[in-house]
N, C-alpha and C positions, 0 to 999 in steps of 0.2 A: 368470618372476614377479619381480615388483622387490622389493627386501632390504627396501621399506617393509611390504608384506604380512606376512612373514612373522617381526616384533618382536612379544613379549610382552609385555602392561602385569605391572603388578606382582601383579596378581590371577587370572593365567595367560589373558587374551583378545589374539586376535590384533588389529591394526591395524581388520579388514576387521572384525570383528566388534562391535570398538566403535561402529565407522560406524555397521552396521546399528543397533545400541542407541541412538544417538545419532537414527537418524531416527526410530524405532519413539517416542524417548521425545520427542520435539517433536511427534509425529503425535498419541500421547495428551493431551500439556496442551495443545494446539489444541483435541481436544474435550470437553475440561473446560472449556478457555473459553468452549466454543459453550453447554456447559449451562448458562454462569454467565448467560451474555449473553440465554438462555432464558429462563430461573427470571428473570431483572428484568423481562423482559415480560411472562411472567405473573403477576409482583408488581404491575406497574407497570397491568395492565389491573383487577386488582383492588382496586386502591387500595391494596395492602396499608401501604401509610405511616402510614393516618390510624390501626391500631391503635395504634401509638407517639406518636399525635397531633402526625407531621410534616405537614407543608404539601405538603410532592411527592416522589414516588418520589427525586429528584436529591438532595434536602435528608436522606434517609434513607440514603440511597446515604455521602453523605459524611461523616455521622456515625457510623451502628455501622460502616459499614464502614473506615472511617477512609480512604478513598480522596481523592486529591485533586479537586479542584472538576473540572477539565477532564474528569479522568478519567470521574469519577460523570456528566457531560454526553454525553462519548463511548461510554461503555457502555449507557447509556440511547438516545441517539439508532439505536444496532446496536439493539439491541432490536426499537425501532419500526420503523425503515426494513424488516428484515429479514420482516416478515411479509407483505411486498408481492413480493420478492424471492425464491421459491423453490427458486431451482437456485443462489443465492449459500448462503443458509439451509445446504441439502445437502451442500455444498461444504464449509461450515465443521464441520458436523456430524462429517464425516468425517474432519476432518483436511487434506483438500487443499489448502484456503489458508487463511492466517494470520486469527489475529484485526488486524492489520495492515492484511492487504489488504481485510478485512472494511469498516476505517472508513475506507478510502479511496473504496471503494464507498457506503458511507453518507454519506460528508457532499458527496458528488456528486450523491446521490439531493435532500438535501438544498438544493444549491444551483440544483439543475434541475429537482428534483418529480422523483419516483419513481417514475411515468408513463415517463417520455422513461428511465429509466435500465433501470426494467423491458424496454423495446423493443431495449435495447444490450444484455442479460443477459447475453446467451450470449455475445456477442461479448468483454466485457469479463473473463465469465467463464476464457475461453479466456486473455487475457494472462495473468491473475492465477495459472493452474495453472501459468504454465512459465514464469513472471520473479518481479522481486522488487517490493516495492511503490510503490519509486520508478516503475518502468516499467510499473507499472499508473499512477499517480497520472499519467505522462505522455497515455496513454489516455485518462482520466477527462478532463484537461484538452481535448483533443482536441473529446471529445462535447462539452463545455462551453460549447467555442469556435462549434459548432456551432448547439446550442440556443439561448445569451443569448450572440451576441458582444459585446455592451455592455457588458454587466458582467464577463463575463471580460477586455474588454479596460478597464476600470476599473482590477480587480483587479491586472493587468500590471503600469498603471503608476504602482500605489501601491506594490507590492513596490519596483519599479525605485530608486523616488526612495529607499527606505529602505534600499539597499546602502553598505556602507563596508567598505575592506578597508585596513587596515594589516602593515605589513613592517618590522623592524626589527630591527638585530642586538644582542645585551644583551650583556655586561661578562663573558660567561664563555664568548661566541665562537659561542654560538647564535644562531639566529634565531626569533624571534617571529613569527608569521602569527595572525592577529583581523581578523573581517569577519563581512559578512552578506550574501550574493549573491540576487538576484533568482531563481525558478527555474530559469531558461531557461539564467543564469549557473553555477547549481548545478549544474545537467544538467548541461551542459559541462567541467565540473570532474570529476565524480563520473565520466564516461563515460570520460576520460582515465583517471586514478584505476583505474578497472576493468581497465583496457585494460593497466597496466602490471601489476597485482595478477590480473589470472586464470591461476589453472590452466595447465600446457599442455597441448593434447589428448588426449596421451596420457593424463595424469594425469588425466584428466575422469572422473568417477564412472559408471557404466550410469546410474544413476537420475538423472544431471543430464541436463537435453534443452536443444539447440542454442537460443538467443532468438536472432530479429533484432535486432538492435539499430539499423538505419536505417529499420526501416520499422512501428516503432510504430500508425501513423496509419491502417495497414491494420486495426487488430484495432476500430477502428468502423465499424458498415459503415452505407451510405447508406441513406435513409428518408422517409418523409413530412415534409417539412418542415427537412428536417437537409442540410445542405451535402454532399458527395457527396469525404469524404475517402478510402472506403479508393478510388476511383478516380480521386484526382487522381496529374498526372504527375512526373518527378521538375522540372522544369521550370519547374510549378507555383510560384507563391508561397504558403506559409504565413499564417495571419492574422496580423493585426497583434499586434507581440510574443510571437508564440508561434516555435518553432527547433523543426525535426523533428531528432531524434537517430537 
């Protein structure tokens, strides 16, 4: 057993036991969020705003709640999406995935119709239980690429033109890093990033499970109408501005 096991916090719990507390307690404010995200949908279908004689669930959202604009947008958008979406819904109910992975899943729904994301559910379902939400959001983009190539590849290259990255050393021998990278850039960044900062296997948790990390592209699987990514080869090219990680 490693000497990390068995250190006491100050309040007599072992290492391994805070873990457990630690996940037991992000697993409950997961579904506290799901109920929060609930209760707006059933506010939001019965108008409940106009008794305060707001103009829309959003506008109500952002005043007693004091929550920011995007925010009050994003919790309301999970709302809606979510009642089309049942085994995401479940998912979140439970705890299994983030309110996170929840709105990476809805503004997909959102940007491809709900329809084409309901048909990937289970598919996207499955990244979303055993990564994090960037490598969902790479999935998402995937189907995207699939569904509207035009507009995701619009979307590419208005990010693209908006990257700036500066470097520079200041007067007390650091250095300065400020920028903005394209996704595909970010990926790239963030996968290094990982690579240097994870775990070693040994030290890997039971409850962490193995991600791929090159083959994202499989966890959409082919369909009526939809490019046939989880069988393309390694060979293959990518769509236009998109990078499989």
């Amino acid at each position: 057993m490693s000497a990390h096991h068995g250190r006491i916090s100050d309040v007599g719990r072992t290492v391994r036991e805070l873990g457990e507390q630690l996940r037991d307690l992000h697993s409950h404010i997961t579904q506290l969020q799901a109920e929060l995200v609930h209760t707006i949908g059933e506010f939001d279908t019965l108008q409940g705003y106009e008794l305060d004689e707001y103009r829309s669930t959003q506008s109500w959202l952002r005043y007693e709640l004091r929550v920011h604009p995007r925010e009050a947008a994003q919790l309301l958008g999970m709302a809606r999406q979510l009642r089309q979406l049942p085994a995401v819904d479940a998912a979140f109910s439970t705890g299994q995935i983030s309110q996170t992975h929840v709105a990476v899943i809805a503004r997909t729904a959102r940007q491809v119709g709900v329809e084409q994301v309901a048909a990937s559910e289970q598919a996207l379902l499955s990244v979303a239980t055993t990564s994090d939400p960037e490598r969902l959001r790479v999935a998402a983009q995937h189907l995207r690429y699939c569904v509207d190539p035009d507009a995701a590849g619009r979307d590419a290259v208005k990010a693209y033109e908006k990257r700036e990255l500066s470097v520079a050393p200041t007067i007390w021998g650091m250095v300065a890093i400020n920028g903005l990278l394209d996704p595909n850039s970010g990926a790239t960044v963030l996968a290094a990033r990982d690579a240097l900062t994870a775990p070693p296997p040994r030290r890997r948790s039971a409850h962490q499970r193995a991600t791929p990390r090159r083959r994202t592209d499989r966890a959409v699987p082919a369909g009526p109408g939809r490019c046939q990514l989880a069988g393309r080869e390694r060979g293959e090219a990518a769509p236009a501005g998109h990078r499989v990680l």
